[in-house]
C-alpha positions as CSV (number, residue, x, y, z in Angstrom):
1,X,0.0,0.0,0.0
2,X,1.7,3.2,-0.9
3,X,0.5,6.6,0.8
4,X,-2.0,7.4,-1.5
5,X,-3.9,4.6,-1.1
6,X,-4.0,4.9,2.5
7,X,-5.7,8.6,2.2
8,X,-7.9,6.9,0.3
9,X,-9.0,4.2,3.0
10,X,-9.2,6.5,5.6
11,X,-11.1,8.6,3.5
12,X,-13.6,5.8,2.6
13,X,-14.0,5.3,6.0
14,X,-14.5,8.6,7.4
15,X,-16.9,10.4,4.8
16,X,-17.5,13.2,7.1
17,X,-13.8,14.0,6.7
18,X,-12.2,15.9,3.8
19,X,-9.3,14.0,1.6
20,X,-7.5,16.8,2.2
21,X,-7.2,17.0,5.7
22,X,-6.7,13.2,6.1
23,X,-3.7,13.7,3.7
24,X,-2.1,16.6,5.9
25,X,-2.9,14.2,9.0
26,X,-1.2,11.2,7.5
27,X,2.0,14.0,6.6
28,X,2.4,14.9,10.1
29,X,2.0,11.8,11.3
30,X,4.8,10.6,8.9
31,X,6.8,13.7,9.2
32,X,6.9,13.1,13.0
33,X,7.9,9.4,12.7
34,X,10.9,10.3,10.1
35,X,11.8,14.1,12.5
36,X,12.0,11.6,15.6
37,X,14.0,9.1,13.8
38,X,16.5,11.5,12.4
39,X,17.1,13.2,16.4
40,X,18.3,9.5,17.2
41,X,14.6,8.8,18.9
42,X,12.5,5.5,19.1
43,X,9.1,5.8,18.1
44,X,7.0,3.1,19.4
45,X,3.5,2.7,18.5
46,X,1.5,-0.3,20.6
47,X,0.4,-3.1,18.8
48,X,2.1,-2.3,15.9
49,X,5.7,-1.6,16.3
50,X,8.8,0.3,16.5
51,X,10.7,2.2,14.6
52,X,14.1,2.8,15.7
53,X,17.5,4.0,13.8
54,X,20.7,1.5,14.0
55,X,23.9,2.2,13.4
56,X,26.4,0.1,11.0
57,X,30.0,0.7,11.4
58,X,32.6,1.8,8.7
59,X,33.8,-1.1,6.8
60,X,36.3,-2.3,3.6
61,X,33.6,-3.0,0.8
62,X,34.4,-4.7,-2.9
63,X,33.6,-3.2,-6.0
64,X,31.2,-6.2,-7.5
65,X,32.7,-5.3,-10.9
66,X,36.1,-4.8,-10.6
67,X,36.7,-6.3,-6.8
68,X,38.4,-3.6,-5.9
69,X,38.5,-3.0,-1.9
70,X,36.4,0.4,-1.2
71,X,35.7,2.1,2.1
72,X,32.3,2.1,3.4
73,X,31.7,5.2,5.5
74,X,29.4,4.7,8.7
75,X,25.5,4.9,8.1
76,X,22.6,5.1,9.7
77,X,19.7,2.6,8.6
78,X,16.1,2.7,9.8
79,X,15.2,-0.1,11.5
80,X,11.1,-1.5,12.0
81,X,10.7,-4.3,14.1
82,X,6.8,-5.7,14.8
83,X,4.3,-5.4,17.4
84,X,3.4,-8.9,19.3
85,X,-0.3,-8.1,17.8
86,X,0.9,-7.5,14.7
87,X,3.3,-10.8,14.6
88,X,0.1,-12.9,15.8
89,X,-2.4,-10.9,13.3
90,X,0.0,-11.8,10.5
91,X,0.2,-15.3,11.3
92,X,-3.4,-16.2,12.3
93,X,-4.4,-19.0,10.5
């Protein structure tokens, strides 16, 4: 499901609403998530998961062409690990 789609859901669901509003809700609410994430914050929402940032060290890389050794700077990756709802929602059945 890709944002869009989600407006759409909500909106489907919540006639008395406008689409426009539900798509500057679901922008905060994504805005906040990423802003929180980027200040080094965990953002947890119950039942469905977390969202926390990990860190991967610097390392000696190969070019997959050429195997040449290259330096891989340090990075930060997002990281989304599931709710216990969510893991037993998903396998139900």
């Amino acid at each position: 499901m890709i944002k869009s789609e989600l407006v759409q859901r909500i909106a489907a669901q919540n006639p008395h609403l406008y689409q426009r509003d539900i798509e500057n809700i679901v922008n905060t609410i994504l805005d906040t998530i990423a802003g929180a994430m980027a200040s080094g914050d965990r953002v947890e929402l119950r039942g469905f998961g977390a969202f926390s940032v990990k860190s991967r060290p610097a390392r000696i890389g190969r070019n997959p062409r050429t195997g040449e050794k290259v330096e891989v700077e340090e990075k930060h990756v997002p990281f989304f690990k599931t709710g216990k709802e969510m893991r037993e929602r998903l396998n139900a059945g």
